[in-house]
FIVO-457958 format. One record per atom (N, C-alpha, C): atom name; z, x, y; residue number from 1. Coordinates in Angstrom, 1 decimal, padded with zeros to 4 digits. Layout:
N
<rec atom="CA" pz="Z" px="X" py="Y" seq="NUM"/>
...
! end
This chain:
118
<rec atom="N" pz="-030.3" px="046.9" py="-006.8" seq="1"/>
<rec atom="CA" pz="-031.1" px="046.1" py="-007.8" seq="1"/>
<rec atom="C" pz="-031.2" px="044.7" py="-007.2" seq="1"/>
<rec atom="N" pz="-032.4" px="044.2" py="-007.5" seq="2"/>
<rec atom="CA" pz="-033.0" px="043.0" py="-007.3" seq="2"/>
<rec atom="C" pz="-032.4" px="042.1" py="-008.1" seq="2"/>
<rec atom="N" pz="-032.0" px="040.5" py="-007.7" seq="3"/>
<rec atom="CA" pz="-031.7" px="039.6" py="-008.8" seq="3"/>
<rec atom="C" pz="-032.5" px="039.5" py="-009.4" seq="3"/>
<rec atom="N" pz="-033.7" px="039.7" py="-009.5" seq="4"/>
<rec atom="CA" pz="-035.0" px="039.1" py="-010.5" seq="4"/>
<rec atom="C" pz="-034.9" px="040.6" py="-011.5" seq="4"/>
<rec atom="N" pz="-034.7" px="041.9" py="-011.2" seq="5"/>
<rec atom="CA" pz="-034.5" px="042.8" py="-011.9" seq="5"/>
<rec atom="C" pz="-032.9" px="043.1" py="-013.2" seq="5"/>
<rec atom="N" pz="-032.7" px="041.9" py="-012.9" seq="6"/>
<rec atom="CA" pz="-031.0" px="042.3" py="-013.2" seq="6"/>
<rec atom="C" pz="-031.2" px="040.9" py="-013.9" seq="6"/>
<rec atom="N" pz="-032.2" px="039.9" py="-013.6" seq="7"/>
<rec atom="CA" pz="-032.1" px="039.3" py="-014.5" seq="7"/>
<rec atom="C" pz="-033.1" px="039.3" py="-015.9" seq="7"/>
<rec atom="N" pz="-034.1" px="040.2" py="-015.5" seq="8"/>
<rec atom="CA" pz="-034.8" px="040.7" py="-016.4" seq="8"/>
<rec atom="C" pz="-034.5" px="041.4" py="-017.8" seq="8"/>
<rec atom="N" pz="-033.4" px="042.4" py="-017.2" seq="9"/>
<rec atom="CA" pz="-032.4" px="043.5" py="-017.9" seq="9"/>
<rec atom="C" pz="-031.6" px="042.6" py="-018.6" seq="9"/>
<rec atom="N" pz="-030.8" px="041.5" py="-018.3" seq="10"/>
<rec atom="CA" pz="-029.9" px="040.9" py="-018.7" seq="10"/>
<rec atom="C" pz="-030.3" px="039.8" py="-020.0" seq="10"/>
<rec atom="N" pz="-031.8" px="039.5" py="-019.8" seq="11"/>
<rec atom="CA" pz="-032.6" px="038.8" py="-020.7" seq="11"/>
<rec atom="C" pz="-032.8" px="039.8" py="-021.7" seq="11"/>
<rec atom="N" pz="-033.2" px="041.2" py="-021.5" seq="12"/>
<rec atom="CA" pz="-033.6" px="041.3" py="-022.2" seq="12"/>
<rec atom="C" pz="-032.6" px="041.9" py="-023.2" seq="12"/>
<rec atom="N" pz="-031.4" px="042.0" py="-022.8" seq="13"/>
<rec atom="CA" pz="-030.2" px="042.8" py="-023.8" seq="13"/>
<rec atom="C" pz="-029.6" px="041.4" py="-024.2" seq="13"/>
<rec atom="N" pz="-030.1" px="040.3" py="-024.1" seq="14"/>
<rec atom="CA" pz="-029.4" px="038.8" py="-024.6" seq="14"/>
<rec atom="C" pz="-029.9" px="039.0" py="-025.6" seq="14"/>
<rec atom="N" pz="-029.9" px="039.8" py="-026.4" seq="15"/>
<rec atom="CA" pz="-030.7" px="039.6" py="-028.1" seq="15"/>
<rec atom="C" pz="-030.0" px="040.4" py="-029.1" seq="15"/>
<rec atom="N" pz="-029.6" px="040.5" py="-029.9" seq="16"/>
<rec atom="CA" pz="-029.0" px="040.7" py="-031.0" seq="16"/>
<rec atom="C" pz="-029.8" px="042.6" py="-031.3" seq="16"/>
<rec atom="N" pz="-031.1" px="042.5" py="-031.5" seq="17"/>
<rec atom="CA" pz="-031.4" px="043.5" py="-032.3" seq="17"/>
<rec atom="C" pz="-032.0" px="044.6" py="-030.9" seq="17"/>
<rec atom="N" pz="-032.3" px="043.9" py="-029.8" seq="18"/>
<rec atom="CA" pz="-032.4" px="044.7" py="-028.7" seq="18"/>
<rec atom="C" pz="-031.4" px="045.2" py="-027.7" seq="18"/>
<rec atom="N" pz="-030.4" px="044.3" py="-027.9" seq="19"/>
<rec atom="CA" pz="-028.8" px="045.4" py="-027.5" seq="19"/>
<rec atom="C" pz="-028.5" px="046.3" py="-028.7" seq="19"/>
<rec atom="N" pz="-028.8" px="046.4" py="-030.1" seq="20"/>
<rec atom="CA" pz="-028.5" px="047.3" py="-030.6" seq="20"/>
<rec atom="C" pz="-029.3" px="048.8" py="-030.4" seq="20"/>
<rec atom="N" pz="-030.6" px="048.3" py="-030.0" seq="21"/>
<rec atom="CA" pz="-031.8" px="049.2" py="-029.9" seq="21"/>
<rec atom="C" pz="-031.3" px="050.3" py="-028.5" seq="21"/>
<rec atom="N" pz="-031.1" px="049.0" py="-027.6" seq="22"/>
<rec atom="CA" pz="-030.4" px="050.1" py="-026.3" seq="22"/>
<rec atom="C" pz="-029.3" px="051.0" py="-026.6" seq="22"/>
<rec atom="N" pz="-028.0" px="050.1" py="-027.3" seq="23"/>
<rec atom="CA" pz="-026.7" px="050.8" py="-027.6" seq="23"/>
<rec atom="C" pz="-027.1" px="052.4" py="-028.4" seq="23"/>
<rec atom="N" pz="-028.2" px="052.1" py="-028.8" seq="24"/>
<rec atom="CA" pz="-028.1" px="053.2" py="-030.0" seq="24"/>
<rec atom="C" pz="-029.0" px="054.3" py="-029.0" seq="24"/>
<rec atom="N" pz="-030.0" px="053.9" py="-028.4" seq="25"/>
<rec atom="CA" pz="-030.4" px="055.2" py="-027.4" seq="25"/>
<rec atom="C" pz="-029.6" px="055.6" py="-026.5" seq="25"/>
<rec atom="N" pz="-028.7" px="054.9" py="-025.7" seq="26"/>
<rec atom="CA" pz="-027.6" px="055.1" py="-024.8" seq="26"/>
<rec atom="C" pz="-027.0" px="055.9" py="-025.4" seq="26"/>
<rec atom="N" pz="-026.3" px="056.2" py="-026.8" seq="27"/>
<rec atom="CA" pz="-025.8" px="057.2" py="-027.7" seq="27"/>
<rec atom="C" pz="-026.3" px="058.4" py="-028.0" seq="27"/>
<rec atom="N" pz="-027.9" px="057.9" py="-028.2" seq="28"/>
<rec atom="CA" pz="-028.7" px="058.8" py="-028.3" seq="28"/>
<rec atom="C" pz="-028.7" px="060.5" py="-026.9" seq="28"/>
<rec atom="N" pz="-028.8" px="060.3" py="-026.3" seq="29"/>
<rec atom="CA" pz="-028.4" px="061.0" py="-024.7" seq="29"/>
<rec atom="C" pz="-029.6" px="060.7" py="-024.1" seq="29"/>
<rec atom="N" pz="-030.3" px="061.7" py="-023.3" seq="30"/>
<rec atom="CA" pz="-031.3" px="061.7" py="-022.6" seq="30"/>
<rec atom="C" pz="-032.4" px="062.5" py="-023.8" seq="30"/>
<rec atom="N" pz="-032.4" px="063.3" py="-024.9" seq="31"/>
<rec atom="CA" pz="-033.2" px="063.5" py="-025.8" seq="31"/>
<rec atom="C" pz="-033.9" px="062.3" py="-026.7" seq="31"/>
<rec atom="N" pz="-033.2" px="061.3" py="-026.8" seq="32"/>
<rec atom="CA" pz="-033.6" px="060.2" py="-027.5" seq="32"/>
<rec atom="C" pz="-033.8" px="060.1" py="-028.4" seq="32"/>
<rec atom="N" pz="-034.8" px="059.2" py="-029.4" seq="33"/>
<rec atom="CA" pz="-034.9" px="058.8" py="-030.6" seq="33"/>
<rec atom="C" pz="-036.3" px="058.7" py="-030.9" seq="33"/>
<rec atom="N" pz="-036.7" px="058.9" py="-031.9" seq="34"/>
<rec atom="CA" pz="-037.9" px="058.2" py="-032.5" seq="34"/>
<rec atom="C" pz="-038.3" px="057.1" py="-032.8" seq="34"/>
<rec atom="N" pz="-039.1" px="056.4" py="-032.6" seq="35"/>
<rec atom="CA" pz="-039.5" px="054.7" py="-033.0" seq="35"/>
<rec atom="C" pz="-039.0" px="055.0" py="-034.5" seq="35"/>
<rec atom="N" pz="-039.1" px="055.7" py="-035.4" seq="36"/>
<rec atom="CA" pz="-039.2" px="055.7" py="-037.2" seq="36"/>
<rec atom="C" pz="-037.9" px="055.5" py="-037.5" seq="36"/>
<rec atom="N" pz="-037.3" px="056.6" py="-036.5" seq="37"/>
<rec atom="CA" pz="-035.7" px="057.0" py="-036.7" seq="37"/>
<rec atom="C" pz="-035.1" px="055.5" py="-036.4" seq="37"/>
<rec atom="N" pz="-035.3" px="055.1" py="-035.1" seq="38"/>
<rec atom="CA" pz="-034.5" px="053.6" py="-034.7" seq="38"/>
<rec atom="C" pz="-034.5" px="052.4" py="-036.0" seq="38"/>
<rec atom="N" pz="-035.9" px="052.4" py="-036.2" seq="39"/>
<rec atom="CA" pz="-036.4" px="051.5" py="-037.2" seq="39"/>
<rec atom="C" pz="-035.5" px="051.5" py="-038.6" seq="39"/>
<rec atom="N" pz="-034.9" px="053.1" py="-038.7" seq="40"/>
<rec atom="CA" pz="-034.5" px="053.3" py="-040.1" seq="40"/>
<rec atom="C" pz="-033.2" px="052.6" py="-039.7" seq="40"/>
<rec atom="N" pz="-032.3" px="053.4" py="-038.5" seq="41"/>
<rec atom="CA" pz="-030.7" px="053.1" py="-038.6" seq="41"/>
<rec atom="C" pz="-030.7" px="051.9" py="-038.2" seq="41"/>
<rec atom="N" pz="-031.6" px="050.9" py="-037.7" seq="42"/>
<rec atom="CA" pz="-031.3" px="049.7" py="-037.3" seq="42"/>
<rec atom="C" pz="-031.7" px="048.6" py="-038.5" seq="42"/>
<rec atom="N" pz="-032.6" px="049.0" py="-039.4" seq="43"/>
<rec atom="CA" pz="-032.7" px="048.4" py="-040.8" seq="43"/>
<rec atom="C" pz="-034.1" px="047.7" py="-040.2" seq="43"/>
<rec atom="N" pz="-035.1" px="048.0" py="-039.2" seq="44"/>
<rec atom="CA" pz="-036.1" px="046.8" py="-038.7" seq="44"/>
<rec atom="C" pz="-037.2" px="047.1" py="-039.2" seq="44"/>
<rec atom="N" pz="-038.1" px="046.6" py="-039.4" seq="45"/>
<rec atom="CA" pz="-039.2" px="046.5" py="-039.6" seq="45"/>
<rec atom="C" pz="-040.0" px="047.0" py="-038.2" seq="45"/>
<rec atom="N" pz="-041.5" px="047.9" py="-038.5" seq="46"/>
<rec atom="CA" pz="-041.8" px="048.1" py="-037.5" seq="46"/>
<rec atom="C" pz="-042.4" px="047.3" py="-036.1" seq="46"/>
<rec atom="N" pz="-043.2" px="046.3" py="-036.6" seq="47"/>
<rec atom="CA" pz="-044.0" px="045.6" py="-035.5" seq="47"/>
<rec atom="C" pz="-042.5" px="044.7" py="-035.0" seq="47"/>
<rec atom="N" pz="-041.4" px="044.5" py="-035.6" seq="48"/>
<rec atom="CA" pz="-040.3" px="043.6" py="-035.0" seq="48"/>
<rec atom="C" pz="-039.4" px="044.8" py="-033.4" seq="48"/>
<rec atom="N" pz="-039.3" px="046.0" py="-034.6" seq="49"/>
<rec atom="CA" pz="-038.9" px="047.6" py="-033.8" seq="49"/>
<rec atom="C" pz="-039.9" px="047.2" py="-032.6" seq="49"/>
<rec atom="N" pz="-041.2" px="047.2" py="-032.7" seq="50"/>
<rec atom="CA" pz="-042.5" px="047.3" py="-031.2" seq="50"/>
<rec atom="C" pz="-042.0" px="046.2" py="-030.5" seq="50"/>
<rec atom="N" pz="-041.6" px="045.1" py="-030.6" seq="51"/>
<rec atom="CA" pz="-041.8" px="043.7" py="-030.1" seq="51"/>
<rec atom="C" pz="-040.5" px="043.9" py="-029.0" seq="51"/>
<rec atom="N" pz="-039.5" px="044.6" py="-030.0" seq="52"/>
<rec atom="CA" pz="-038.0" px="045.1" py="-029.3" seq="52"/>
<rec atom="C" pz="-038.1" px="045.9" py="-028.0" seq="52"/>
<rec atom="N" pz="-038.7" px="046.5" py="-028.4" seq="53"/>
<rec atom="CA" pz="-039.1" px="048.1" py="-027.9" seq="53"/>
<rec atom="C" pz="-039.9" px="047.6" py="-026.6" seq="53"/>
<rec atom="N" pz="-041.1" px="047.0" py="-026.5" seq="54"/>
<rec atom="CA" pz="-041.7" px="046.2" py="-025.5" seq="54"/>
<rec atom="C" pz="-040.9" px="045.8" py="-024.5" seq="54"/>
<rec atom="N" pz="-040.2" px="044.7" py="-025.0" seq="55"/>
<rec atom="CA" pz="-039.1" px="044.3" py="-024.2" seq="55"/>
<rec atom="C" pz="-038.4" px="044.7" py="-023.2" seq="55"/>
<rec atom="N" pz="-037.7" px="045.5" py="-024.2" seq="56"/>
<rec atom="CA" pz="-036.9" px="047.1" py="-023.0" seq="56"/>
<rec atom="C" pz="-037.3" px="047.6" py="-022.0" seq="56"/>
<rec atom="N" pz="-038.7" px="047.7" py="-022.9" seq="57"/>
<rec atom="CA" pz="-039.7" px="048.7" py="-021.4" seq="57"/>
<rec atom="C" pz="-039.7" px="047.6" py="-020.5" seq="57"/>
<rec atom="N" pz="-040.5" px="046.5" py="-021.0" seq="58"/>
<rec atom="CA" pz="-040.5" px="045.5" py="-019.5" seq="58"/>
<rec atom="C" pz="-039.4" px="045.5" py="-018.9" seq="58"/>
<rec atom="N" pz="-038.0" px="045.7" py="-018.8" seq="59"/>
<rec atom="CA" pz="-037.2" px="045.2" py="-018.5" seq="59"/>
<rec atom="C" pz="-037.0" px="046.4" py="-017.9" seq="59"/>
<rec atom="N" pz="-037.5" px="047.4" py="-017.9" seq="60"/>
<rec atom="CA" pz="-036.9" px="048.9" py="-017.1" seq="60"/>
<rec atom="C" pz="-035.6" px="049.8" py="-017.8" seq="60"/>
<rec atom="N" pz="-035.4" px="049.0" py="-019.3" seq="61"/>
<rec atom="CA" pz="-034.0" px="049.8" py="-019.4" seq="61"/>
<rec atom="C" pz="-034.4" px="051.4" py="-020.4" seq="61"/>
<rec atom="N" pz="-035.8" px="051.3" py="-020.9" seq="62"/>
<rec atom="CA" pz="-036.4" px="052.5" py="-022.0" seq="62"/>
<rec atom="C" pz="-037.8" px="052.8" py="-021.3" seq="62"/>
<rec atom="N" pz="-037.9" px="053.9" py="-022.0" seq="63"/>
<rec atom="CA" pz="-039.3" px="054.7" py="-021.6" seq="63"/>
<rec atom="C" pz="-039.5" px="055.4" py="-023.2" seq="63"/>
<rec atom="N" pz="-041.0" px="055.8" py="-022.5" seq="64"/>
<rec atom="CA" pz="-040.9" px="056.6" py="-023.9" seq="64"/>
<rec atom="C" pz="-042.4" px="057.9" py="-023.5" seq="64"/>
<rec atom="N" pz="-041.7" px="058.8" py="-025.1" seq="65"/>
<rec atom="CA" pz="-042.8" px="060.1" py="-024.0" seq="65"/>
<rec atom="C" pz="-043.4" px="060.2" py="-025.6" seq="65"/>
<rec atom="N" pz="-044.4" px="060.8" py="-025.5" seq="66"/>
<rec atom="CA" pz="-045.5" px="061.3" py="-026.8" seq="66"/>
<rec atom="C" pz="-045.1" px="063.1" py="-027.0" seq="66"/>
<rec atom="N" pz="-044.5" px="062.5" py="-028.4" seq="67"/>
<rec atom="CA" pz="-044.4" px="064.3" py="-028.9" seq="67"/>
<rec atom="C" pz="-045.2" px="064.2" py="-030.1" seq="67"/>
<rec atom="N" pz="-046.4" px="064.9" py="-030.4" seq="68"/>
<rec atom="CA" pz="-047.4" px="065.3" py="-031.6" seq="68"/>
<rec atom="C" pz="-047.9" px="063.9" py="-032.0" seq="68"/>
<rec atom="N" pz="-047.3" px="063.0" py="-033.1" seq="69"/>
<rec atom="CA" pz="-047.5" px="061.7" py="-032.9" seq="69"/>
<rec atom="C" pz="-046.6" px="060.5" py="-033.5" seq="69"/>
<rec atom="N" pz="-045.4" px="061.2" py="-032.6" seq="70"/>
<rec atom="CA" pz="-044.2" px="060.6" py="-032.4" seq="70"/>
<rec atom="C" pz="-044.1" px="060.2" py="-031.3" seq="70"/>
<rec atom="N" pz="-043.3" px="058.4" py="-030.9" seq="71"/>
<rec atom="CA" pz="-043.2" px="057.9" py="-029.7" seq="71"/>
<rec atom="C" pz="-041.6" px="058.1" py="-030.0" seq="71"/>
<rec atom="N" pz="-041.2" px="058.8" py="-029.0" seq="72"/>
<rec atom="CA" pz="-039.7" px="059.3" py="-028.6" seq="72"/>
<rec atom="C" pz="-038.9" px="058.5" py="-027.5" seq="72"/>
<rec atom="N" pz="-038.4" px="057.3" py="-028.0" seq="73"/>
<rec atom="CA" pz="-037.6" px="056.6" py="-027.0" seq="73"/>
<rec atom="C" pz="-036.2" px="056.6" py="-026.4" seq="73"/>
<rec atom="N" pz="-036.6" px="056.7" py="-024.5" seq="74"/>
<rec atom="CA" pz="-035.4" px="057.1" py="-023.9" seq="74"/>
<rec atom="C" pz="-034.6" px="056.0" py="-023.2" seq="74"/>
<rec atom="N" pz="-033.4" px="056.0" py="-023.2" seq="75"/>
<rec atom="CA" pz="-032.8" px="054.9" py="-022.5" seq="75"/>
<rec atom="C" pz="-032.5" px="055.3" py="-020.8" seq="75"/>
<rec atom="N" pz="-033.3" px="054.5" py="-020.2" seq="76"/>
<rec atom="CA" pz="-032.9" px="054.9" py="-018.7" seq="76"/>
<rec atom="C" pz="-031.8" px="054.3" py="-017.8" seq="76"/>
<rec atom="N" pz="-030.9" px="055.4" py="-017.7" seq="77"/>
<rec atom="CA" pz="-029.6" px="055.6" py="-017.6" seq="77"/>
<rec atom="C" pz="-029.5" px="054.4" py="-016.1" seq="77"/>
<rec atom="N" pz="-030.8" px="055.6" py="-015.2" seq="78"/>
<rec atom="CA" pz="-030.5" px="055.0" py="-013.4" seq="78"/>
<rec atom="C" pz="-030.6" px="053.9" py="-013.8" seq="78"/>
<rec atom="N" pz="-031.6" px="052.7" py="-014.9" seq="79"/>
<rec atom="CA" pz="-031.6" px="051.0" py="-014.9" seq="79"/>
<rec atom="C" pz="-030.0" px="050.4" py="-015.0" seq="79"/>
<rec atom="N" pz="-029.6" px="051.3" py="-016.1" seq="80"/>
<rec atom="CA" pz="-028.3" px="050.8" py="-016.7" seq="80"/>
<rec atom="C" pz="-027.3" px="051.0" py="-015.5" seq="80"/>
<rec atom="N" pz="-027.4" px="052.0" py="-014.7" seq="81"/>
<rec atom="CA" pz="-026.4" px="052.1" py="-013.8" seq="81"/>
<rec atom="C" pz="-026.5" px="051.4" py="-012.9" seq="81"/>
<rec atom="N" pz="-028.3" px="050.9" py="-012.0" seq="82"/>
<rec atom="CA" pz="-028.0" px="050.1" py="-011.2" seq="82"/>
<rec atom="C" pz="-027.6" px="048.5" py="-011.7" seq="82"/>
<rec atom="N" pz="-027.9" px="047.8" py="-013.1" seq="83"/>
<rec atom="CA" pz="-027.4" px="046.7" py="-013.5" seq="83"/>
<rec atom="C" pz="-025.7" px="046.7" py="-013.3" seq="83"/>
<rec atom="N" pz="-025.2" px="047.5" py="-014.1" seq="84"/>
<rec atom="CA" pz="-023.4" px="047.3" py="-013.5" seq="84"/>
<rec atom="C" pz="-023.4" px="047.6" py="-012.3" seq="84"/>
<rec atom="N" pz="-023.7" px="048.8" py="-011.0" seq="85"/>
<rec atom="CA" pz="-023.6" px="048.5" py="-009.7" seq="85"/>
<rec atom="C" pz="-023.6" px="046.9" py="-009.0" seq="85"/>
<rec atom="N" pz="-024.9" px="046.3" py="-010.0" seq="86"/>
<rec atom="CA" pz="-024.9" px="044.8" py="-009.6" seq="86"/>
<rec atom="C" pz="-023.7" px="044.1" py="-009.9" seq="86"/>
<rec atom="N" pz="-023.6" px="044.3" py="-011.2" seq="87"/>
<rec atom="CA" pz="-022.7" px="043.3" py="-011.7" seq="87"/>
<rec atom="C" pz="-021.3" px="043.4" py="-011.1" seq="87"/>
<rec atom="N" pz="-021.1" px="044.7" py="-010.5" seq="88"/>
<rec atom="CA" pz="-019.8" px="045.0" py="-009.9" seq="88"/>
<rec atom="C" pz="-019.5" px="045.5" py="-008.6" seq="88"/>
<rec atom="N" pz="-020.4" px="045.1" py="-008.0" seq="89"/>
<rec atom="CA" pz="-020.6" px="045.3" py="-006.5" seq="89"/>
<rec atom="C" pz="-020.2" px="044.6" py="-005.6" seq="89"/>
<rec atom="N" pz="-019.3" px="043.5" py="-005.8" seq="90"/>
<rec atom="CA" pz="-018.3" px="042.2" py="-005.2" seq="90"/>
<rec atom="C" pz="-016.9" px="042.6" py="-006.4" seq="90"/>
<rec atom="N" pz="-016.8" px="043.2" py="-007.1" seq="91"/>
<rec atom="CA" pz="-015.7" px="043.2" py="-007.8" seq="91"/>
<rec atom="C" pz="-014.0" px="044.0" py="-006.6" seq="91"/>
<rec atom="N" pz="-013.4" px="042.7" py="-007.1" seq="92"/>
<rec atom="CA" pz="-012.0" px="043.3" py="-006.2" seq="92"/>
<rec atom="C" pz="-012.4" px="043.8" py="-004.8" seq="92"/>
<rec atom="N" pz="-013.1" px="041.8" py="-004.5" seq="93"/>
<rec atom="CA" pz="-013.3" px="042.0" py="-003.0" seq="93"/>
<rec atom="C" pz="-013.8" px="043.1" py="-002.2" seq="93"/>
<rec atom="N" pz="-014.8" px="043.8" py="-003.1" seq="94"/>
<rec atom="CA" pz="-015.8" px="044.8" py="-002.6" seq="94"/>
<rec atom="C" pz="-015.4" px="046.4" py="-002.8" seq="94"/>
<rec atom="N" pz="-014.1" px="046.1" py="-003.4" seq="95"/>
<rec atom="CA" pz="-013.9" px="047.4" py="-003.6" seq="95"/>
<rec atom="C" pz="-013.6" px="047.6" py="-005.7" seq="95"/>
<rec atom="N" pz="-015.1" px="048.2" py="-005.6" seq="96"/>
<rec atom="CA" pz="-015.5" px="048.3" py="-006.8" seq="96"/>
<rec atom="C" pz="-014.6" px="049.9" py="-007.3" seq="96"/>
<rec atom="N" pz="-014.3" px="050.2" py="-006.7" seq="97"/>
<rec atom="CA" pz="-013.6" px="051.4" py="-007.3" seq="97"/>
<rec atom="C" pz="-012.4" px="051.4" py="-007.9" seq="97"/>
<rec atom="N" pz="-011.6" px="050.4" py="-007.1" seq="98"/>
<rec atom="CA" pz="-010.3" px="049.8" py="-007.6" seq="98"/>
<rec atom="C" pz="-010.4" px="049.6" py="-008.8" seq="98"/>
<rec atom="N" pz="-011.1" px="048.6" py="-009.6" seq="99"/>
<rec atom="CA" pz="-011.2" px="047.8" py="-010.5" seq="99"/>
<rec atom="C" pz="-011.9" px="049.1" py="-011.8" seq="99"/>
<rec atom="N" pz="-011.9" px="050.2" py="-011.1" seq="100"/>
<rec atom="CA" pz="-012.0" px="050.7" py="-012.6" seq="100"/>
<rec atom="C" pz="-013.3" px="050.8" py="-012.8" seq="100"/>
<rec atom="N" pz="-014.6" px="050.4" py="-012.2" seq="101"/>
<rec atom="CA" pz="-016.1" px="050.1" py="-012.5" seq="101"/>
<rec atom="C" pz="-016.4" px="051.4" py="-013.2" seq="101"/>
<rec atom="N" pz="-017.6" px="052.1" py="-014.0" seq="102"/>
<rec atom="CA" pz="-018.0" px="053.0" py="-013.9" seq="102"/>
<rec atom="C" pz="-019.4" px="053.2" py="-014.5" seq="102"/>
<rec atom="N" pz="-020.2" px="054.1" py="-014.0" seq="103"/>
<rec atom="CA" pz="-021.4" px="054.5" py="-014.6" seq="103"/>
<rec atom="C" pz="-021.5" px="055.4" py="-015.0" seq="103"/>
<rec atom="N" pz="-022.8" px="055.7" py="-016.1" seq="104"/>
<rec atom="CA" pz="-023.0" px="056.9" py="-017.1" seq="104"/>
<rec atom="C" pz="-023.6" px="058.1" py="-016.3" seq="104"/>
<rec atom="N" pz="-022.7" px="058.9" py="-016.0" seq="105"/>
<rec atom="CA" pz="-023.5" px="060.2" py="-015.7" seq="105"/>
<rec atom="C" pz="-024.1" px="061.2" py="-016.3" seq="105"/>
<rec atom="N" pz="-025.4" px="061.1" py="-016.3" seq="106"/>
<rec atom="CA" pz="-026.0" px="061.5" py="-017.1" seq="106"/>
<rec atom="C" pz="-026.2" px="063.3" py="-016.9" seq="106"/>
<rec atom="N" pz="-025.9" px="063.7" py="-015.7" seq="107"/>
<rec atom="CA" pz="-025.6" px="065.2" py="-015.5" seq="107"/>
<rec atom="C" pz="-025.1" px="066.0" py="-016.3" seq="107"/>
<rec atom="N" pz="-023.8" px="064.9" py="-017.1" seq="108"/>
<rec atom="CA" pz="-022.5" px="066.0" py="-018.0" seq="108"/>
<rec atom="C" pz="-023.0" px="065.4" py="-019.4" seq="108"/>
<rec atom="N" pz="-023.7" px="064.9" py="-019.7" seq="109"/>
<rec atom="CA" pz="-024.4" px="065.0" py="-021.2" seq="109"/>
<rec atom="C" pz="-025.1" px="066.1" py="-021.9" seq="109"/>
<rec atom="N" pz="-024.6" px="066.6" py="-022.8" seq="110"/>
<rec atom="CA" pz="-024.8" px="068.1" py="-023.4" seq="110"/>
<rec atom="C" pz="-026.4" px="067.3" py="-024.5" seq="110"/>
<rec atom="N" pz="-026.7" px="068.2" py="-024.1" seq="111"/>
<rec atom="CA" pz="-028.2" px="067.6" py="-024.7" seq="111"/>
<rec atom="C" pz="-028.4" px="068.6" py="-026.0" seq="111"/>
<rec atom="N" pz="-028.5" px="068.0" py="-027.3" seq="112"/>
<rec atom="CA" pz="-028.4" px="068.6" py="-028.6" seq="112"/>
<rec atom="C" pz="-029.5" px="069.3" py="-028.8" seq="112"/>
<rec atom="N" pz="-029.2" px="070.6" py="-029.7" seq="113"/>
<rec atom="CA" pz="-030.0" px="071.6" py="-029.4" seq="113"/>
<rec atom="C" pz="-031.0" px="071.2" py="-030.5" seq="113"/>
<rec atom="N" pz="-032.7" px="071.9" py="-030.0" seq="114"/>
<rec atom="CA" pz="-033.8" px="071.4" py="-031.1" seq="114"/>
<rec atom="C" pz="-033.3" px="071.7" py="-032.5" seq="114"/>
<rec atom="N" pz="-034.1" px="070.8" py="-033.5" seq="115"/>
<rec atom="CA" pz="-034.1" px="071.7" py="-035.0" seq="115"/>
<rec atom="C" pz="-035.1" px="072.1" py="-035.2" seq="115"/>
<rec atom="N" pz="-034.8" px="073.3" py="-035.7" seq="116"/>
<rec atom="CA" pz="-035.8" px="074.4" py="-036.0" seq="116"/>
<rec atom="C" pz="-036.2" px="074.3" py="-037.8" seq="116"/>
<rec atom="N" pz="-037.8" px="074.5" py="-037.7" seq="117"/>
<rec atom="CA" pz="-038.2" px="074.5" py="-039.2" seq="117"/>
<rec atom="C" pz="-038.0" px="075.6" py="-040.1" seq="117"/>
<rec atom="N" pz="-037.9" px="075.8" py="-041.2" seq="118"/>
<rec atom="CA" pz="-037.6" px="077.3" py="-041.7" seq="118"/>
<rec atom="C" pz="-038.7" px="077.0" py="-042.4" seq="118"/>
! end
């Protein structure tokens, strides 16, 4: 990761309602969330939700994919993982493993099964 990229990321999680927006898709897994759904558990208003949401994208840490006419937002893990590689990449005189560093692997996340309509 680039310093200009890491500082991008780091700007854009300096905010109160847009670290909550990541925290909660990072939870979310790699299935993600719906803009309606975030909007509801985070208490936001929509165009505030978009302005958030923007952000993230610029920043590389969310994507998002079109299901019917739902925007489904994902938290991208590889951004998050290379920001801590940054951040801990000189830790304990280069040996980042010592110190305990770690990143989300997103391989062993059990991805929740669809819900079905009856």
């Amino acid at each position: 990761m680039e310093l200009i990229d890491a500082i991008a990321a780091l700007a854009a999680l300096a905010q109160e309602s847009r670290l909550a927006i990541f925290r909660l898709l990072v939870q979310a897994g790699p299935e993600g969330q719906p803009a309606g759904q975030i909007a509801e558990r985070l208490n936001l208003p929509s165009a505030t939700l978009s302005f958030h949401l923007n952000q993230l994208k610029h920043a590389g840490l969310v994507r998002f994919r079109r299901e019917s006419r739902s925007l489904i937002y994902v938290a991208q893990y590889a951004a998050m993982n290379d920001l801590l590689a940054y951040l801990t990449e000189n830790c304990c005189q280069g040996d980042a493993a010592s110190c305990g560093a770690v990143t989300c692997d997103t391989t062993t996340l059990i991805k929740p099964p669809k819900e079905t309509r009856q």
